[in-house]
DOBAKOL-309140 format. One record per atom (N, C-alpha, C, CB): x, y, z. Coordinates in pm, whole numbers, plus 50000, padded with zeros to 5 digits. Glycine has a CB too. Layout:
# DOBAKOL-309140
XYZ;...
END
This chain:
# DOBAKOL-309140
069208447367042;069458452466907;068148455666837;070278442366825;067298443666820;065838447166788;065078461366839;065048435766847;064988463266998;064738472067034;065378485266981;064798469367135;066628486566987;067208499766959;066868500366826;068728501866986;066698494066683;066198494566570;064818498966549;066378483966527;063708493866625;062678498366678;062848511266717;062308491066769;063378514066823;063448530866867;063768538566742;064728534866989;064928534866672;065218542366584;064378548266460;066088537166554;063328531466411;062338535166337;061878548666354;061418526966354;060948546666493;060058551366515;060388567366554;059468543066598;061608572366612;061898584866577;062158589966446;062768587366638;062528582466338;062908589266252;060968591866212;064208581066143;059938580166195;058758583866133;058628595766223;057528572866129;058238601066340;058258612366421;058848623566377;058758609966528;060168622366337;060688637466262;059938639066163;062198638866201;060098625466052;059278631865928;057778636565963;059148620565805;057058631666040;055968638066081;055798647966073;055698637266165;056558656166142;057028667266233;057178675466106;058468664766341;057938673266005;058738680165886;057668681665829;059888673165800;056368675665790;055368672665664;054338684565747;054628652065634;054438682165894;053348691765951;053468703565926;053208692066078;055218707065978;055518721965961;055288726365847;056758725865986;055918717565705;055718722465593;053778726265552;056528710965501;053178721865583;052048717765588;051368730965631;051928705665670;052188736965750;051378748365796;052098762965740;051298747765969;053548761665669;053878770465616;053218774165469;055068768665625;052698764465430;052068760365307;050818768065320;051848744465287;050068769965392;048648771965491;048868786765512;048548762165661;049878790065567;050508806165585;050618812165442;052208806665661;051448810165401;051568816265271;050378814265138;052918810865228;049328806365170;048718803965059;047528817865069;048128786965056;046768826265048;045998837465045;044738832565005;046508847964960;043988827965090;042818825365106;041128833365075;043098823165213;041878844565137;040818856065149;039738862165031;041638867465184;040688859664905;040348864564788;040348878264778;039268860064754;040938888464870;040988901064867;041658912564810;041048901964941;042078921864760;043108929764740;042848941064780;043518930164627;043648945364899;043298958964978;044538970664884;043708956465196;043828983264895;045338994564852;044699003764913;045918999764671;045549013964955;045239029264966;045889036664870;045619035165095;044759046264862;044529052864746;044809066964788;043129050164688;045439074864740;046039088564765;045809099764661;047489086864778;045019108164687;044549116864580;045079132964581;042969116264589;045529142164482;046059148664459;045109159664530;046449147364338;045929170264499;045239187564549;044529188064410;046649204764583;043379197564472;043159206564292;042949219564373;041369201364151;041889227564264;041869243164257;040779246964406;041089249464073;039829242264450;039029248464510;039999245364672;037359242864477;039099255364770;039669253464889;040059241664955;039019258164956;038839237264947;038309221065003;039179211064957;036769215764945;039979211364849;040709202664762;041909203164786;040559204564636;042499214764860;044259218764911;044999210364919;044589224165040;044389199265023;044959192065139;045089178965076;044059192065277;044219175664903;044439159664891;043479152564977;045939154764935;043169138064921;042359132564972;042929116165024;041259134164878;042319110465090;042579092265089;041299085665093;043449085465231;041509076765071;040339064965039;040979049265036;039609068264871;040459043065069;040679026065073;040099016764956;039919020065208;040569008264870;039979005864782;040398989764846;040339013164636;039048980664835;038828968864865;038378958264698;037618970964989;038878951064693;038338943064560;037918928664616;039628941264429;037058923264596;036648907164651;036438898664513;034978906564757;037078893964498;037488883864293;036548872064348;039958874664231;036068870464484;034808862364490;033678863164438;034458861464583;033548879264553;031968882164548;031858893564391;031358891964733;033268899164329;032938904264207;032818917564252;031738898064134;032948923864341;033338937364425;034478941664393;033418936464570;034258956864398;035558964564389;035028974064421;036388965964272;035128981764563;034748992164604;035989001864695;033548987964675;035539014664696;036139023864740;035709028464863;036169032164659;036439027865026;035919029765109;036249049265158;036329017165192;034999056065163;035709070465182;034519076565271;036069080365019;036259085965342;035839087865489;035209104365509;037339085065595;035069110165412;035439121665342;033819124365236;037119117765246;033059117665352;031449121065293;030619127765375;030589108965261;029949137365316;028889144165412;027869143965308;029249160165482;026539150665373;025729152965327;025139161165266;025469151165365;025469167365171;025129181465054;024859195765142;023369178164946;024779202765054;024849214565076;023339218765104;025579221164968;023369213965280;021819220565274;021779235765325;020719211465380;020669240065382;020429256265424;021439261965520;018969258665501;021729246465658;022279254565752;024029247465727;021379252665925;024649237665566;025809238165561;026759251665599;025909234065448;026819260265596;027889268465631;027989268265778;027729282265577;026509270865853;026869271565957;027679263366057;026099273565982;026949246766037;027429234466067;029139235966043;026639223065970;029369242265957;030719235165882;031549249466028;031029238665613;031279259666023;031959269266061;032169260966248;030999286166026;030899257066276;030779254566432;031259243066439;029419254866502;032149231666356;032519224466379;031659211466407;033129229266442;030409209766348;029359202666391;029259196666256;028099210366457;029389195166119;028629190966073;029069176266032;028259199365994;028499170766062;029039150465993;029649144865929;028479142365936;030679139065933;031089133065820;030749119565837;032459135165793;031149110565741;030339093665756;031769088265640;027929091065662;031639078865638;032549067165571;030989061665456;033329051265731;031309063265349;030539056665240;031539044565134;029939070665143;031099037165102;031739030265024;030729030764870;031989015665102;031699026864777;031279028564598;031789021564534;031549040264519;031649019564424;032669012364319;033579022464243;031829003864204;035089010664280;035909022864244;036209034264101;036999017364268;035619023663997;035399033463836;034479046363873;034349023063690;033659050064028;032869059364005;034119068464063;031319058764069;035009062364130;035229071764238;036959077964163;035209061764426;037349067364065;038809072063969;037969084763863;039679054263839;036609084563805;035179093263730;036109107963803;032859088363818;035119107563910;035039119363991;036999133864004;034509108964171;037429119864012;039119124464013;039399127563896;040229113864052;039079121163797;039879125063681;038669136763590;040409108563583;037929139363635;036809148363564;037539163463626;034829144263629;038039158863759;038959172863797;040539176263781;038829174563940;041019167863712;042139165063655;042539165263833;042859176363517;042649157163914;043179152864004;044419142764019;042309149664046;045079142264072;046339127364031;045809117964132;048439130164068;045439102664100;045869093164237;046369081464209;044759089364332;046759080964343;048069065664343;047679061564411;049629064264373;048189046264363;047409034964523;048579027764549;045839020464490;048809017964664;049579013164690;049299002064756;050199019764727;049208989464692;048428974064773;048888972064869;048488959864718;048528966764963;048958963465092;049538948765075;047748964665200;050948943365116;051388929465146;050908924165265;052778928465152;050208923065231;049188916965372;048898901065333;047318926765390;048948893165448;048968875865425;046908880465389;049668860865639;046608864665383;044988867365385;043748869665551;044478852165298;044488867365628;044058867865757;044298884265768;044898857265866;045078889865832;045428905565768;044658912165678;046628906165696;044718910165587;043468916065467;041488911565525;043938903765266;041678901465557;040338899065635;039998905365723;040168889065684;040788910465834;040738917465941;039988929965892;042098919666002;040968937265816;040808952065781;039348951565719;042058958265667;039048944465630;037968945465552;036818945065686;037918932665426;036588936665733;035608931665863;035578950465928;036688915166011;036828955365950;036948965166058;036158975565943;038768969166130;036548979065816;035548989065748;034498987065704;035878994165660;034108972165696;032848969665678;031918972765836;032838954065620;032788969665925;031738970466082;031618990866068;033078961766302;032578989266031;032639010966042;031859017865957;034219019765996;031259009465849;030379014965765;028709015965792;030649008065656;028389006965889;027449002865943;026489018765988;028048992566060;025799019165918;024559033365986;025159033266118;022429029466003;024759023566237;025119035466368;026699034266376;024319031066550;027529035566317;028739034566300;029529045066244;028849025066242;028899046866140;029579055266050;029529070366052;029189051665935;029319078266141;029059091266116;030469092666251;027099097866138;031119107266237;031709110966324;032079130066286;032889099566335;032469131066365;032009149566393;033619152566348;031419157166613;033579157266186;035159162366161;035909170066212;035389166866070;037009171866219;038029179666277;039189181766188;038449173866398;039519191966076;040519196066007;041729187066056;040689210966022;042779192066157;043569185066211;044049173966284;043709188866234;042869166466378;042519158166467;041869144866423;041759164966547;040819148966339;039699138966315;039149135166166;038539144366390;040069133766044;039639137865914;039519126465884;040399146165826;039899124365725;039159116365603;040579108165665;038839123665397;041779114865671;043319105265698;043629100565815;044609112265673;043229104765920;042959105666046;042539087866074;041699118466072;041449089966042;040289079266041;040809068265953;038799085265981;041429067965879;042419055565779;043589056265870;042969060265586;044419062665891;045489057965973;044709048366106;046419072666030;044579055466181;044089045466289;043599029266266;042929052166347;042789027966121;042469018266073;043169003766096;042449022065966;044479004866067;045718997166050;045798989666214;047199008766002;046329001766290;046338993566424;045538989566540;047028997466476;044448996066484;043308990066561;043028973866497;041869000966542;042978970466405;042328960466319;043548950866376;042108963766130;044348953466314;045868943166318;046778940566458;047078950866213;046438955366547;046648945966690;048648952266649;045988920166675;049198947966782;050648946666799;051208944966744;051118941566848;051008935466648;052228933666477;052338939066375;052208923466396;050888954066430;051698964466291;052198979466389;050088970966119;052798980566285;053888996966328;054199008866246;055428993766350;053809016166286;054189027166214;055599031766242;053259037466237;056009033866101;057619044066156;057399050566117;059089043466135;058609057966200;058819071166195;058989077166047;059979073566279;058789086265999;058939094365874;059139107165882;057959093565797;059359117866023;059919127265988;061229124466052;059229138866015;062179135266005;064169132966015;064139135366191;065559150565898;065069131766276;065239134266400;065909153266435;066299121066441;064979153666518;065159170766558;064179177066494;066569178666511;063189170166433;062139177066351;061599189666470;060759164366295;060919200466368;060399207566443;058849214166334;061679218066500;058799206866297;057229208366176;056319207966280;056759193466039;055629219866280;053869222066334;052959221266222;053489237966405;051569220666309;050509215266191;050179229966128;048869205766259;050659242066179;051149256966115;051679255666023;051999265566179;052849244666031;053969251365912;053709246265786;055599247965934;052719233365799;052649224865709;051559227665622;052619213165759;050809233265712;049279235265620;049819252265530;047319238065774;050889257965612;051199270765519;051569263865388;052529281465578;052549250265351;053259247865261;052219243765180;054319239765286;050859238365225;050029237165124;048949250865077;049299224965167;049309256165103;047959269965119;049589283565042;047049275165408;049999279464969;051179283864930;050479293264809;052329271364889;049699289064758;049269297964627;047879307864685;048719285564473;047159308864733;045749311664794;046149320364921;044839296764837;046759328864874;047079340965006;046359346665089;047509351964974;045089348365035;044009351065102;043359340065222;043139353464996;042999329965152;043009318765257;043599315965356;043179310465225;045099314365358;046159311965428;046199322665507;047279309465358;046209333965504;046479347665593;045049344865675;046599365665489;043869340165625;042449345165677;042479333765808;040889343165541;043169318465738;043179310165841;043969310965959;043369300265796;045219317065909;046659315765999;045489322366138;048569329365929;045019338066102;044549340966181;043489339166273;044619345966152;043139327266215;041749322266313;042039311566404;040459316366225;042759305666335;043749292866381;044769299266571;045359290266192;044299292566670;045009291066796;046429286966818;044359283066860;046859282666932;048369282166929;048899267266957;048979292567040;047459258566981;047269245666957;047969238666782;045559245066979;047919249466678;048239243666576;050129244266594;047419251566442;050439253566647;051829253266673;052799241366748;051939264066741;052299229266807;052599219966837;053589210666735;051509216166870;054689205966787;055449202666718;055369188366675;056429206266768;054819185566567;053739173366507;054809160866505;052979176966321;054759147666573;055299137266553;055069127866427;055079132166653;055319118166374;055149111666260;053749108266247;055979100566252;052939103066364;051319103366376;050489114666331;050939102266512;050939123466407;050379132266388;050029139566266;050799136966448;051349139266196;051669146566067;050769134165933;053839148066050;050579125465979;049639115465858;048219121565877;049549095365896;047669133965937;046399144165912;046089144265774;046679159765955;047419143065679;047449151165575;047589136765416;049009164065610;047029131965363;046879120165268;048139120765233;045839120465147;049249129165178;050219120465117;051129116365232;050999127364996;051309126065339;052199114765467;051449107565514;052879120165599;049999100665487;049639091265553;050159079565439;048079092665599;050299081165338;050989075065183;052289068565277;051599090565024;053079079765292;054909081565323;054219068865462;055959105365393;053599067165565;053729064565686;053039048765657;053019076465792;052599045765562;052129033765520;052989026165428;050939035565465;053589033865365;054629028965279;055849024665353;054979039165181;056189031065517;057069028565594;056569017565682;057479039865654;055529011965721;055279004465821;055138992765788;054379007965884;055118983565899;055418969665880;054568962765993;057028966465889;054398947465945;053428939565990;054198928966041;052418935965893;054598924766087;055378907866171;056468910366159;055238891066106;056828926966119;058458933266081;058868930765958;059668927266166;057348928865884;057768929865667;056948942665683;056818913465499;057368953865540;056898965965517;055458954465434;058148979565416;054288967665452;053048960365432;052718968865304;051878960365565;053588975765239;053568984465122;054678990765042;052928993765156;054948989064938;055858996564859;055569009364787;056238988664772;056349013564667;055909031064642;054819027964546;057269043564561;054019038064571;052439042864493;052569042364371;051819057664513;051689035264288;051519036464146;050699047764080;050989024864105;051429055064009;050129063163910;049109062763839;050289067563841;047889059263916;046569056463778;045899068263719;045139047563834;046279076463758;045409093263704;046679100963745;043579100563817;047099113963629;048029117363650;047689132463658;048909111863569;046979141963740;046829154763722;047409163663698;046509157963776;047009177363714;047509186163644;048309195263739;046509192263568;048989201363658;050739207463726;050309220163819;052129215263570;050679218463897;050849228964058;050829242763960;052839226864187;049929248463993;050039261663961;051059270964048;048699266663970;051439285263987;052469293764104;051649298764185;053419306264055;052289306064273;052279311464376;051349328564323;053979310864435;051789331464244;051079346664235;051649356764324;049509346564274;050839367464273;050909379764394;050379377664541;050029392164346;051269381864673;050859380964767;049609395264783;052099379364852;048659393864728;047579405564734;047419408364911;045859399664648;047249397665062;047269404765124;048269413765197;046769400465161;049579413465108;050719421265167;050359436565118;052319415265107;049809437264928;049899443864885;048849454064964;049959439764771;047789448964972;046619457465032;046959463265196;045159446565033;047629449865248;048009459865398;049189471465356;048849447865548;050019471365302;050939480665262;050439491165249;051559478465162;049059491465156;048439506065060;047289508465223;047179500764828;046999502465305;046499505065415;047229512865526;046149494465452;048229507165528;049099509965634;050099526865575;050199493265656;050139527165450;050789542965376;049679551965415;051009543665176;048129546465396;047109557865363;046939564165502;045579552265295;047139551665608;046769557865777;048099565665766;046649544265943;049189566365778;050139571065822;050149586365771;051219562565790;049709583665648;049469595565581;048569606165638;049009592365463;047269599165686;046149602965703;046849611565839;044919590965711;047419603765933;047899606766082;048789618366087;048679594666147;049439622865966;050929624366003;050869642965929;052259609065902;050349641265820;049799656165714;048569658365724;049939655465549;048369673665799;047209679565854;046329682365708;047619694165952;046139683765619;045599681365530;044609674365500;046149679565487;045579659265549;044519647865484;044259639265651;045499634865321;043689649265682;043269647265854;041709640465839;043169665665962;041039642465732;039709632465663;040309617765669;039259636565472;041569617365605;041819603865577;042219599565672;042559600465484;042619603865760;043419599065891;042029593465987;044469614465978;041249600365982;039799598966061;039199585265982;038609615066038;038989588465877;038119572465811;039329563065825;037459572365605;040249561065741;041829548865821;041219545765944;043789557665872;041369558066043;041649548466185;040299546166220;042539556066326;039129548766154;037319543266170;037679530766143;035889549366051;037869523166001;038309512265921;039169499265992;039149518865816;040329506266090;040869496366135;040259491266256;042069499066146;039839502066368;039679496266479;038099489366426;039809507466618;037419491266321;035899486266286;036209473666272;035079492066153;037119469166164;037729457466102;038409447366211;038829462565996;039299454066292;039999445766400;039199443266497;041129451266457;038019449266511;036969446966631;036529436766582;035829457266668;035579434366461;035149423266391;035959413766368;034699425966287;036979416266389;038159397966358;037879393166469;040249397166342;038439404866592;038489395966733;037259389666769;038869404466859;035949393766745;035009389266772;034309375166715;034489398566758;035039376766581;035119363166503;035689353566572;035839363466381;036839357666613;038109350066715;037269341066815;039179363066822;036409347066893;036249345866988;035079336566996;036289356767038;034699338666837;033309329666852;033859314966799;031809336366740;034889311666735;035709299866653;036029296366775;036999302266536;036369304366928;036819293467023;036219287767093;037529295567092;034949299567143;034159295667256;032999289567176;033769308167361;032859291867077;031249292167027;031529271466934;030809313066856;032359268366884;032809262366744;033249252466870;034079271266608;033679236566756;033989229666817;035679224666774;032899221666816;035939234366699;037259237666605;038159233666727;037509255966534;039179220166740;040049221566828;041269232266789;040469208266855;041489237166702;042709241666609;042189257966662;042649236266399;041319260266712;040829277966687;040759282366848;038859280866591;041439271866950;041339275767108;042739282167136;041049261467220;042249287867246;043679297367239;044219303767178;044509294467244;043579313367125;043999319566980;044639334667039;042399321966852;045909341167017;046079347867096;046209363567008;047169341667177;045669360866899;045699369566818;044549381666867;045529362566685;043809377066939;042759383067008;043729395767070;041929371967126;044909397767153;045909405267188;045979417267097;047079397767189;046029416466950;045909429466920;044139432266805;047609433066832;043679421266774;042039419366697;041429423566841;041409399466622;041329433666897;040609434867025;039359436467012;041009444467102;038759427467047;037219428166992;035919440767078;036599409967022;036939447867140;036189458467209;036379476167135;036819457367378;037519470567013;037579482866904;036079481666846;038909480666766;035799472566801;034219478966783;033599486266793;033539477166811;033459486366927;032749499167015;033449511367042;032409495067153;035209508767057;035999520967035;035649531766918;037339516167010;035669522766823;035769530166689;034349542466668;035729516566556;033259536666742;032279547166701;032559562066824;030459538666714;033349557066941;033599568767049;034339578066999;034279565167175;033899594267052;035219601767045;036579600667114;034929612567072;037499605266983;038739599967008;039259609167134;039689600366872;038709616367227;038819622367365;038669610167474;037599634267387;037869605867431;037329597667568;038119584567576;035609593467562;039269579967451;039699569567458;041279568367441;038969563267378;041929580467558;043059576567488;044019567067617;043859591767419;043209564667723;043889550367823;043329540267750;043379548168005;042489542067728;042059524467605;043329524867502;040049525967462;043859535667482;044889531667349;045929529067424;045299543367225;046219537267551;047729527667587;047579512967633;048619534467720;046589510767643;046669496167690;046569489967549;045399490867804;045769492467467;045999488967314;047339487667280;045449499367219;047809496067297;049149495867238;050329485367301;049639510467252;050299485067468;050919477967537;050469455767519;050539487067684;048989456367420;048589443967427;049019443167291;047149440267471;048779449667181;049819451867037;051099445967081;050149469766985;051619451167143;053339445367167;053549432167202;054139452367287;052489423667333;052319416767394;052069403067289;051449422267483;051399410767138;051029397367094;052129396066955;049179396267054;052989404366949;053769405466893;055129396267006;053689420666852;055369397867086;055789391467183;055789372567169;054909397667291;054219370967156;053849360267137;054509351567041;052769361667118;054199359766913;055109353066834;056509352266791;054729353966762;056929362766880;059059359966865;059249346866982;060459380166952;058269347167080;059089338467193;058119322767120;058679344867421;057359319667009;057049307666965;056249301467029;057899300966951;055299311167087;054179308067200;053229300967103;053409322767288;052729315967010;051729310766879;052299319666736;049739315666915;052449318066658;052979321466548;051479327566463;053859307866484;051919339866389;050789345566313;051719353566168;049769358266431;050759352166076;051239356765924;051809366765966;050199360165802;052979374766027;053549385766050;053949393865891;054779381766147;054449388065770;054869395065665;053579400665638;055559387565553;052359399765667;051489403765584;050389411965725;050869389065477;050899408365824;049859418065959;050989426565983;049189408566139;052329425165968;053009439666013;052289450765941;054679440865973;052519455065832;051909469565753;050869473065856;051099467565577;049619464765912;048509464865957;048809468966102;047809452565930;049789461666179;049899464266282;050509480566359;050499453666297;051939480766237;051999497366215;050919502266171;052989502566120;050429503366138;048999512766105;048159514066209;048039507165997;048029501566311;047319503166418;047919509866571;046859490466430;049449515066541;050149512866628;050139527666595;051259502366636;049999535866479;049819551666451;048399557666522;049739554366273;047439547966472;045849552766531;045869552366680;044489541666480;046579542566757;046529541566897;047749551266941;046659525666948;048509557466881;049459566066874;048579576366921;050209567666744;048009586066783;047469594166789;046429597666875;047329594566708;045899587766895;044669587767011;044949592367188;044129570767015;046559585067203;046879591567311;047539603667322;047419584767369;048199605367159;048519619467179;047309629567207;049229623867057;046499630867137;045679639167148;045309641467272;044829636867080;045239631867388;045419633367555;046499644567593;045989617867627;047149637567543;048649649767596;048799663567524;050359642567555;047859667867391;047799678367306;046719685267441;047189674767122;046269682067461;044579684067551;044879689967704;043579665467581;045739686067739;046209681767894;046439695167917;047599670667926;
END
């Protein structure tokens, strides 16, 4: 009897043990040690090019050390002699800088910009991680990396952040609907919606690499679905963020405007036809078709240097080269005798890249290169007629 009273003691002190430990370490879990408060920070479009796309940034606060800085990925180094070139060849640097964040809300709201942040529910081990991982990434030989519009940006470089640092227990979900069919084409058109010029100048420089049908990763290129894809993901299977707060509230989306490059290919594409068609204005028909094959020689050649020359992954394979034939150049100064098998093959690679884009090979601004393309499809017309006038 003694004995079994004994046993009994001594398991029950053992459970409570057991009970005071667990509590002990749940206590330990939940208590936030770190002193940290991590958010991402999501910044609006404004007016200049560079600004289209919105920005992200990481904002770190330490209530220890009396810090509050802004980590951003989305720094280069000023506008020196050979910036354009760098920027065009795909070479020039970007780096991760960190600031304090009153300079960096300054800068946003001086451009009437909007941004929202959104804290991360992160235990304090979690929040330690991340900080360690942008503090090691900030580091001089660390911090520089060779941008890439689509591939390699300011959002790019923050997404990845998350699961490199945190390992297997964080996840991104999904955030576009099932059957999606969004390319990094369709998306960057929806932002390049007002700036017609831009958008037409890029569509066309842009390869058939951008036509890829973008998964939920992919599509966080862009700061506010890297927002949507952080706001969806989860850490031990808790979401590690809720919806964005407004601390700067910018200014309202301007419209859309006149599509000016429809208007101008239109008044291009009347004047050749004109030029081609009424012996009269057989001057105008001659300068038109100088103008186009001069102009389309110089695109393709542009083309050609964004693929081979640039480190632009977005500008390979560009198949627009099919009718920008970069050997009109040299057409354009020949007499129109000597070139009219160069125009049927012109004409037959015209179709070919028109082709391209019904079968969804590579997609190109068609509302605004048709006018252009009829116009080019009269000059390479005429060129072989004049073979058969001759014959």
């Amino acid at each position: 009897m003694i004995k079994q009273l004994v046993s009994f003691i001594a398991l029950l002190f053992i459970n409570v043990l057991s009970f005071a430990q667990a509590d002990s370490v749940l206590s330990f879990a939940q208590t936030d040690t770190s002193h940290l408060r991590v958010s991402l920070l999501t910044c609006g479009t404004g007016d200049e090019i560079w600004e289209t796309f919105g920005h992200t940034a990481v904002r770190v606060t330490d209530s220890v050390n009396g810090t509050d800085n802004v980590y951003n990925y989305g720094t280069f180094n000023g506008y020196g002699d050979d910036f354009e070139l760098q920027f065009m060849r795909g070479k020039l640097p970007y780096y991760v800088s960190y600031y304090p964040y009153p300079n960096f809300l300054e800068e946003y709201a001086d451009y009437h910009r909007s941004v929202k942040e959104q804290e991360l529910k992160l235990n304090g081990i979690a929040k330690r991680l991340l900080f360690n991982y942008l503090k090691t990434n900030a580091l001089e030989e660390n911090k520089y990396y060779k941008y890439d519009f689509f591939f390699d940006n300011c959002a790019t470089r923050i997404r990845d952040i998350f699961p490199f640092a945190l390992g297997k227990k964080f996840k991104y979900n999904d955030i576009l609907p099932a059957g999606n069919k969004l390319t990094y084409r369709d998306i960057m058109n929806q932002y390049f919606y007002r700036v017609h010029w831009e958008r037409v100048g890029v569509n066309i420089l842009l390869g058939k690499k951008t036509d890829k049908v973008m998964s939920s990763a992919d599509i966080m290129f862009l700061p506010d679905f890297l927002s949507d894809g952080v706001g969806a993901a989860t850490y031990n299977g808790e979401k590690i963020a809720g919806e964005p707060k407004l601390i700067i509230d910018g200014s309202e989306k301007k419209p859309a405007g006149i599509n000016q490059p429809l208007v101008l290919m239109i008044i291009v594409c009347l004047l050749t036809i004109a030029g081609l068609s009424v012996a009269s204005l057989k001057m105008l028909g001659n300068v038109m078709s100088f103008l186009l094959l001069f102009v389309t020689g110089l695109l393709g050649c542009l083309m050609l240097v964004m693929w081979f020359a640039t480190d632009h992954q977005g500008c390979q394979d560009n198949f627009n080269v099919l009718w920008a034939l970069p050997t009109n150049l040299v057409i354009a100064f020949l007499p129109k005798r000597n070139k009219s098998r160069y125009a049927l093959i012109a004409i037959l690679l015209l179709i070919a890249a028109v082709l391209v884009h019904i079968l969804k090979i590579q997609a190109m601004p068609l509302l605004e290169l048709s006018p252009m393309l009829l116009a080019l499809l009269f000059v390479y017309g005429s060129i072989y007629r004049r073979k058969a006038l001759n014959a």
